[in-house]
N, C-alpha and C positions, 0 to 999 in steps of 0.2 A: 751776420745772420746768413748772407747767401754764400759764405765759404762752408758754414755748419752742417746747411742742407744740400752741399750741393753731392752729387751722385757720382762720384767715378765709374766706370763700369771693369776694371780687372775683377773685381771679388765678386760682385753683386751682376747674376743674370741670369733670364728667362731662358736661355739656349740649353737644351738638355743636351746638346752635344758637343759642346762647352763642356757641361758638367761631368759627364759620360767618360770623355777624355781622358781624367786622371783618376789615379789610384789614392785610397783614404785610408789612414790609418783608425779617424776616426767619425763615425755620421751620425751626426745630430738632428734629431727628429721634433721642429718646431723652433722659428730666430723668435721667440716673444723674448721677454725676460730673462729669463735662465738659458735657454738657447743658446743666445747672443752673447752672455757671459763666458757662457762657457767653452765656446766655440771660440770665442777671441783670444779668452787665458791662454785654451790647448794651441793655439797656434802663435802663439808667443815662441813658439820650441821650433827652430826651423826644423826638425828632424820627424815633427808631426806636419800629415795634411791633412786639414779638416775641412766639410763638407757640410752644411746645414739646410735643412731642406724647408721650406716656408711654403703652407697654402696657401697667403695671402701674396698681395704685391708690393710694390714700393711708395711708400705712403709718406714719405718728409719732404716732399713739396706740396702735398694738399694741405689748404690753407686750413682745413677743418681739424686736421694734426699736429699744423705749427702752433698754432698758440694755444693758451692751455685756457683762454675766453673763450673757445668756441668749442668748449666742453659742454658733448649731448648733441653734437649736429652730427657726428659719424655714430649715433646709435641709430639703427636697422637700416644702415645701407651696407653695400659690397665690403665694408671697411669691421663689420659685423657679423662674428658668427650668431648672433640672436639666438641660441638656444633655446627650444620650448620645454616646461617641462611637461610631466604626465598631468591629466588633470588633477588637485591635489583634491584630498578629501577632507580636508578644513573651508576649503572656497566651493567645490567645486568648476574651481575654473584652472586655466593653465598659466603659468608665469614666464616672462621672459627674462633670460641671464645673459648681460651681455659681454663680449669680450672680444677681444683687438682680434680682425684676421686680417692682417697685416705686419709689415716686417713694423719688429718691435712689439709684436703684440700688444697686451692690454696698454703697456706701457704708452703707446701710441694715441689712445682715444680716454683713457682713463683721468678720471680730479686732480691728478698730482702730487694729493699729501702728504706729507712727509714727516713719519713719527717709528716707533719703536714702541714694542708691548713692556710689560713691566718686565722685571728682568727674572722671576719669580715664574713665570710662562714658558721661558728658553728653558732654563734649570729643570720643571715639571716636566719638559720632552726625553728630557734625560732619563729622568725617574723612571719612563715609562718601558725603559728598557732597551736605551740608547745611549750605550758607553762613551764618553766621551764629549758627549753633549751638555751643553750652558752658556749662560750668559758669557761669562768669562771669555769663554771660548767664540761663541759665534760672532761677540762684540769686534772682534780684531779682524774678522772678515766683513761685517757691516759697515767697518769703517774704510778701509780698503776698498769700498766700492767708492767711498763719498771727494767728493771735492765740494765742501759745504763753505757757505760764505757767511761773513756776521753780519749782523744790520749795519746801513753806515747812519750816521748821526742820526738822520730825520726818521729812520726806522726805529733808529730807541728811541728815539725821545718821542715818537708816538705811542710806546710799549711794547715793541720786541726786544725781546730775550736771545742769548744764544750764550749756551756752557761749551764751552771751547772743550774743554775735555768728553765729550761725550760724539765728537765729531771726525770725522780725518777730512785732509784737508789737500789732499796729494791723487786724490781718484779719477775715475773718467766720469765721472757722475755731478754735474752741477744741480747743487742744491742753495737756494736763494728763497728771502724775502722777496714777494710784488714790489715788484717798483710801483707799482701803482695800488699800493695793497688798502683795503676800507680802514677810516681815519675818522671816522664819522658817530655820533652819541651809540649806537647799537654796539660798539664792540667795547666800554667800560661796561657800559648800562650790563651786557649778557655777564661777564665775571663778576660784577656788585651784586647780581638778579641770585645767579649761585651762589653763592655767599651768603647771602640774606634766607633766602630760600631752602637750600638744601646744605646750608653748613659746607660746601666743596670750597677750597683754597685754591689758589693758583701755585701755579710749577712752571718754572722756567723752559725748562726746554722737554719736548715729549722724546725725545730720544736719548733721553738720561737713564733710561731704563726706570724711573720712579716718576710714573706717570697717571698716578690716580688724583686726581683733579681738574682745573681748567687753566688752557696755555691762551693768551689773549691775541697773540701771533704766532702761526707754525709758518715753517717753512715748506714748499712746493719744490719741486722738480722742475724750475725752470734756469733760464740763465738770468746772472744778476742783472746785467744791464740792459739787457732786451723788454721787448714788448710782452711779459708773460710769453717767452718763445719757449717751447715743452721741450723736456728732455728727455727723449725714449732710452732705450736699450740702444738703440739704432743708433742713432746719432751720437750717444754716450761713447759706445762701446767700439760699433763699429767703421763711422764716418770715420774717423783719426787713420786707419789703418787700412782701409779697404782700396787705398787705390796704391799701394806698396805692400802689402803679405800676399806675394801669389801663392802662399800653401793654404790660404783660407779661400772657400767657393761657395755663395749664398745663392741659390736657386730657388725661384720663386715661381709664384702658381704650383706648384707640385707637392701632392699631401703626401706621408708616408701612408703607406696603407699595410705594409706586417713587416718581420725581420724575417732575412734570410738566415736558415740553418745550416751548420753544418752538417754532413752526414754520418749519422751512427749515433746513440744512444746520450750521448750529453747535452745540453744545451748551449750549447758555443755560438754566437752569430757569426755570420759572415760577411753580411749586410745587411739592407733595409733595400725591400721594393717600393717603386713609387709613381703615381700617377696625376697626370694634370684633369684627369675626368674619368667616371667611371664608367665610359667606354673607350678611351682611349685605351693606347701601349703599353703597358710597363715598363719600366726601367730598374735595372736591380744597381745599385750603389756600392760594393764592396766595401769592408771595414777590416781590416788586419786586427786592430787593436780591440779598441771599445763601439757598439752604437748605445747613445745617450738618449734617451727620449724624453723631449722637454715639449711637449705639446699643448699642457696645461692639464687641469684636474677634472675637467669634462672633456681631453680628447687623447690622453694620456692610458689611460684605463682601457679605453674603445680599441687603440691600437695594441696593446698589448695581448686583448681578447684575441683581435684580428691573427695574432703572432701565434695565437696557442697557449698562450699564460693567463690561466683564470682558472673559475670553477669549472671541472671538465661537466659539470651537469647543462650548464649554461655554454659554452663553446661545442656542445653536440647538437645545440640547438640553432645554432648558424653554421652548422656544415662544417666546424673546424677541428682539425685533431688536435690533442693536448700534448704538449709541450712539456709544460711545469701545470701541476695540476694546484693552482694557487686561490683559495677562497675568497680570501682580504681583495682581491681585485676586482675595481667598482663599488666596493662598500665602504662606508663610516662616513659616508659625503655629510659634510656640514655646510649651510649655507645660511647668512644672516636676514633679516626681512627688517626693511625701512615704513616707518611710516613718520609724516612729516605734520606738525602741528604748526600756524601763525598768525599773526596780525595781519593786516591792509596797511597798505601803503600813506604814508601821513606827510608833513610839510619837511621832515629831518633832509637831511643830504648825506647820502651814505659816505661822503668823501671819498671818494676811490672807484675806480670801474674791478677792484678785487685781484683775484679769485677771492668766493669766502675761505676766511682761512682762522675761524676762532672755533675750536674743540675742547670738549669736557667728555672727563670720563669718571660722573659718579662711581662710586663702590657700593654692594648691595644696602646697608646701612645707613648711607641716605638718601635711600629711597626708598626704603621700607622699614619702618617702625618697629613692624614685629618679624626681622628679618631671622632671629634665631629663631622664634616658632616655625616659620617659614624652612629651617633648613631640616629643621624635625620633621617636618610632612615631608621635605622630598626626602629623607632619608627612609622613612617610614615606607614609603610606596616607590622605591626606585628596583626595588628588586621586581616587582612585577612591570615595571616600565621600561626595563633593561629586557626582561621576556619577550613582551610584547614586540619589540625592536629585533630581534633574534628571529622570532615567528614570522615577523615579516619579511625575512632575508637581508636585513639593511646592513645589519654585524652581521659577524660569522659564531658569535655563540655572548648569550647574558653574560657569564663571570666576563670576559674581555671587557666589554660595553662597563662593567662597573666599575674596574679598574682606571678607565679614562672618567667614568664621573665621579671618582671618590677624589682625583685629581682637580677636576671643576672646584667640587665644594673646597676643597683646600683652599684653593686661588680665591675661592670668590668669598668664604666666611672667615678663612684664617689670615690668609695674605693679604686680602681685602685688595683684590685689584679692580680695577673698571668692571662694571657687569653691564655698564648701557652708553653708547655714545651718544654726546650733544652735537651737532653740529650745526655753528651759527650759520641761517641761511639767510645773507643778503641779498633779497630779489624773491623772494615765496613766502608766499603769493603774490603773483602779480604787484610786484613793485613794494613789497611788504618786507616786513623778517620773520624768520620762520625759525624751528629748531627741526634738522631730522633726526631721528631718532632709531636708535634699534640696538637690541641685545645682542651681547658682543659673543659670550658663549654658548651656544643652544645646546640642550640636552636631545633634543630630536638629530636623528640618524636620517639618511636617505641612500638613492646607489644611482649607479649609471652604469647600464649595460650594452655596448652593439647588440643592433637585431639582423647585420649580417655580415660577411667579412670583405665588404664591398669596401671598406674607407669610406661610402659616400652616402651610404645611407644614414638618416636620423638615427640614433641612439634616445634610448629609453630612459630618462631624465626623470628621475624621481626623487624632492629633497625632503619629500615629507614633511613640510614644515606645518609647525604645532602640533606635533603627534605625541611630544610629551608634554603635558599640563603645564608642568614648571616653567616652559618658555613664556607663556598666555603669562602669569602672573607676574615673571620680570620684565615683560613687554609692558603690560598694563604699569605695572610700577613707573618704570621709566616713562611714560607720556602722562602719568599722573606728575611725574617732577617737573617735566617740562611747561606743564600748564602753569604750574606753582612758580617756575623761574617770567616764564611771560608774567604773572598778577602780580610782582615782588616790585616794590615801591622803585628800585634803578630802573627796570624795563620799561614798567607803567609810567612813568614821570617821562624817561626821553622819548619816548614815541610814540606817548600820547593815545595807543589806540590798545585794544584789548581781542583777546582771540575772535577769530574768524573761521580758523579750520580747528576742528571741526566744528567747533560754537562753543555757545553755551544751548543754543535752543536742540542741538541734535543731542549733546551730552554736558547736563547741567550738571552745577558743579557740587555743590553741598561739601560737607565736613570733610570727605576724604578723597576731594576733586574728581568727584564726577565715580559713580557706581561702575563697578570691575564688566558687569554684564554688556554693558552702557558701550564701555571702553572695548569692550572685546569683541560684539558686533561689528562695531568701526573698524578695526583692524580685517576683521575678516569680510568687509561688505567685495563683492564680488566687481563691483566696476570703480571704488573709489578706495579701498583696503591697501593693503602692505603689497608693496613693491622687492624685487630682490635687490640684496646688499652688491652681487655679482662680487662676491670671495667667499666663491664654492675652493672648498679644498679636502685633503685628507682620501682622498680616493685609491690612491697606492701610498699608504698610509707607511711611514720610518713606526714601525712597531716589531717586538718578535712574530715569527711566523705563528704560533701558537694562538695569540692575540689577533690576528685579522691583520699581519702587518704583509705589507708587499714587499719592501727592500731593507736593507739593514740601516745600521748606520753610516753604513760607505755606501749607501743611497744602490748599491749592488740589487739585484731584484732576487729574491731566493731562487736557489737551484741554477741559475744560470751564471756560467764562467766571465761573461762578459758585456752582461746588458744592467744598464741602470737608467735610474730617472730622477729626474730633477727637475722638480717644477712645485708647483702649493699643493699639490698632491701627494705631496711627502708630508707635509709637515700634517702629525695625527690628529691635534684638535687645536683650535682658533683661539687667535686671540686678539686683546685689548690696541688693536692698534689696525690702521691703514697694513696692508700688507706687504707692497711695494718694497717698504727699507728691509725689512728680514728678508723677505723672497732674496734681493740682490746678495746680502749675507751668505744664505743658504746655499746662493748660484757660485759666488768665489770659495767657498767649502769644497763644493765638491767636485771646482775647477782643480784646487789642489789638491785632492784625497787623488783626484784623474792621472793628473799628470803625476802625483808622487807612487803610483801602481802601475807606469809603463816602464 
């Protein structure tokens, strides 16, 4: 563990004049996840120097990052961009989304999960008017990130799974069973509860790409043999190399704040300026080749505005000239909302200190009885729901918006993929088990726009969540299943105890567990309601430009020679899975689209 974490300093430093020093072919804007990826592949090439620039600081010797148990103690500190949003107009109240500012980004403070959407999801990106894209295809970069381990004996024979074919085995990325993982009545009792309840079967491994049902054991992102010790980007990616690739330089505390242009009428960077405060210095970075902007899907957008690429109606409005005059930038944001249903704590013994790690992904059909009448009403009013969304500036026009949700209903009535995740929660309530809950694909749009070209100022955070009807009913659906998987003779029998959140005295249950009205005040109660999923994504959306899309498929940003972005802000609409294993996919893609265009 303390060779994993320990820090060389050639690669990794605060000195801007260090940084300043050398010439880049290429500068990369944000070491989270894809950053880090990509910034390591490109300098795999001695003949590249790369440069990545990090807000955050160096975060894998804080104990709150090592281990993936002391997930939820780096939310709202220094280790925390805590984003607010606008007040929404389902709660009015404001939510917070949080994510890693720190080297490694989310990777760094984030659950660890580790699964794969259906493979029907990848494919459908494609459809949308992204040559080249699919399962097929993104699967051999997914794998290519992993260095994935199988259970040893005591892990199966408590019931993990692991399909060797659906894994690589050769990556910088340690993916593992808890050594110490729950062994305890709650995790048959939760797959027998499904089964019984909502007809859901189990499925071996969620990174099979065929993952609509319940896995009894997923695997995390940590190392096999360690103490639940986390495995970021950082550590994956970077530890191994950073104290030997002097053409790699990670400078930390320093945001990017715009790109440098060149001069004369096309859009060529020539770098990226960059500040540790917004009154400090600047410093401008030079870039020969490419700069990558990989800042994430609420800081990715902000900077691009900041650069000149957006809506020029919106970049006149913080004092910026337009660049590339791009609409899709800041819009199509999708963000999931959590709400959590459980028991009290009873005499069982969870057997293990965790992480939880048992997930279900009903399909709409069981969870809704009258799930084909259901997809006649949203067909029926989606055309004025997709308006609605348009008038509000969230898309850049209704036909776009419906073309992504004629894709939804495919996935979710034809292909029958997840449309709600379970997730077994050992420990919530207070020493209890719980299920969290929340809708995987939302039909509500939101955006995020800079309100200056400071880098430092808040941005205007809007996910609009529940603004389309259809989400309320597959939300409600789904905590009507989960109540049904808690009352289901496996759960009731091992643990002895019956909901507590949110009752039965605040929403009793009756014939079709508990009235939709009932269910839908709760969700939206203003101090005790839905939480964010925190994977906002789709904001510089892989779509054609016609469509609201920001970059192509060679994740290239339209109109410009040399600027791309890679982060969850690419990927157009959401899906059935943790996002972590695709994001890394997505990040070795378009490490080698990078290097195979210099």
């Amino acid at each position: 563990m303390d060779e994993l974490w320990a820090r060389a300093s050639s690669s990794v430093t605060t000195d801007v004049s260090v940084a300043s020093a050398k010439q880049y072919t290429h500068v990369v804007v944000g070491c989270g996840l894809a950053g880090l990826t990509v910034a390591v592949r490109l300098s795999e090439d001695s003949s590249n120097t790369v440069l990545c620039i990090e807000a955050g600081g160096d975060s894998r010797t804080d104990s709150r990052v090592q281990s993936l148990g002391a997930y939820g103690q780096a939310f709202g500190s220094s280790l925390d961009w805590s984003f607010k949003t606008t007040s929404q107009a389902s709660t009015g109240t404001t939510k917070t989304i949080h994510a890693g500012k720190t080297l490694g980004g989310s990777t760094a403070i984030n659950g660890g999960s580790w699964g794969r959407p259906d493979r029907s999801q990848i494919d459908g990106i494609g459809s949308l008017g992204n040559e080249g894209w699919s399962w097929d295809d993104l699967e051999t970069f997914m794998k290519k990130s992993e260095n994935s381990h199988a259970p040893n004996s005591a892990q199966s024979s408590a019931g993990a799974q692991w399909d060797s074919d659906a894994h690589g085995t050769s990556g910088p990325l340690d993916i593992s069973f808890p050594p110490s993982m729950y062994s305890g009545p709650q995790q048959p009792a939760f797959v027998q509860g499904l089964s019984q309840a909502l007809n859901v079967t189990q499925v071996a491994d969620l990174s099979s790409g065929d993952v609509t049902g319940v896995v009894a054991y997923t695997q995390d992102s940590i190392l096999p043999d360690g103490d639940r010790v986390r495995v970021s980007s950082a550590t994956a990616y970077l530890s191994p190399v950073e104290s030997s690739r002097s053409n790699l330089v990670v400078l930390l505390n320093y945001r990017g704040i715009s790109i440098k242009w060149a001069s004369g009428s096309g859009a060529r960077a020539t770098g990226v300026v960059a500040k540790s405060s917004a009154t400090g210095p600047s410093t401008t970075f030079g870039a020969s080749k490419e700069v990558i902007v990989a800042a994430g899907a609420l800081r990715s957008p902000v900077f691009l505005e900041s650069s000149g690429i957006g809506d020029s109606s919106i970049l006149s409005k913080i004092g910026v000239s337009t660049k590339v005059n791009l609409p899709g930038v800041g819009r199509n944001l999708q963000e999931q909302t959590m709400n959590s249903i459980g028991t009290p704590s009873g005499s069982y013994d969870f057997g293990g200190d965790g992480p939880s790690n048992v997930i279900a992904f009903p399909n709409i059909y069981q969870l809704m009885s009258n799930a084909s009448d259901v997809r006649s009403w949203i067909e029926a009013n989606m055309n004025d729901w997709a308006q609605a969304q348009a008038n509000g500036g969230f898309v850049i026009s209704k036909e776009s918006l419906l073309k992504q949700w004629n894709n939804t209903l495919t996935l979710l009535f034809d292909k029958k993929v997840g449309a709600v995740e379970f997730f077994g929660d050992s420990g919530y309530p207070a020493g209890g088990f719980g299920i969290d809950t929340w809708q995987m694909l939302p039909f509500s749009r939101g955006s995020i726009h800079a309100t200056s070209a400071s880098g430092f100022s808040r941005s205007t955070i809007n996910p609009n969540y529940f603004s389309v009807p259809a989400d309320m009913q597959i939300t409600v659906a789904g905590l009507r299943g989960a109540r049904k998987v808690l009352k289901s003779n496996a759960v009731s029998q091992a643990l002895g105890q019956s909901e507590s959140v949110p009752g039965f005295q605040l929403i009793p249950d009756g014939s079709n567990s508990g009235r939709y009205d009932r269910w839908a005040s709760w969700v939206l109660d203003p101090n005790a309601g839905f939480s964010s999923v925190a994977h906002p994504i789709a904001t510089c959306s892989m779509l054609p430009e016609a469509d609201g899309g920001v970059v192509g498929s060679d994740f290239l940003v339209y109109h410009t020679q040399n600027v791309r972005v890679v982060d969850a802000s690419v990927l157009p609409t959401q899906i059935s899975a943790h996002l972590s294993a695709t994001l890394y996919g997505i990040a070795e893609k378009a490490a080698s689209v990078i290097a195979a265009a210099a």
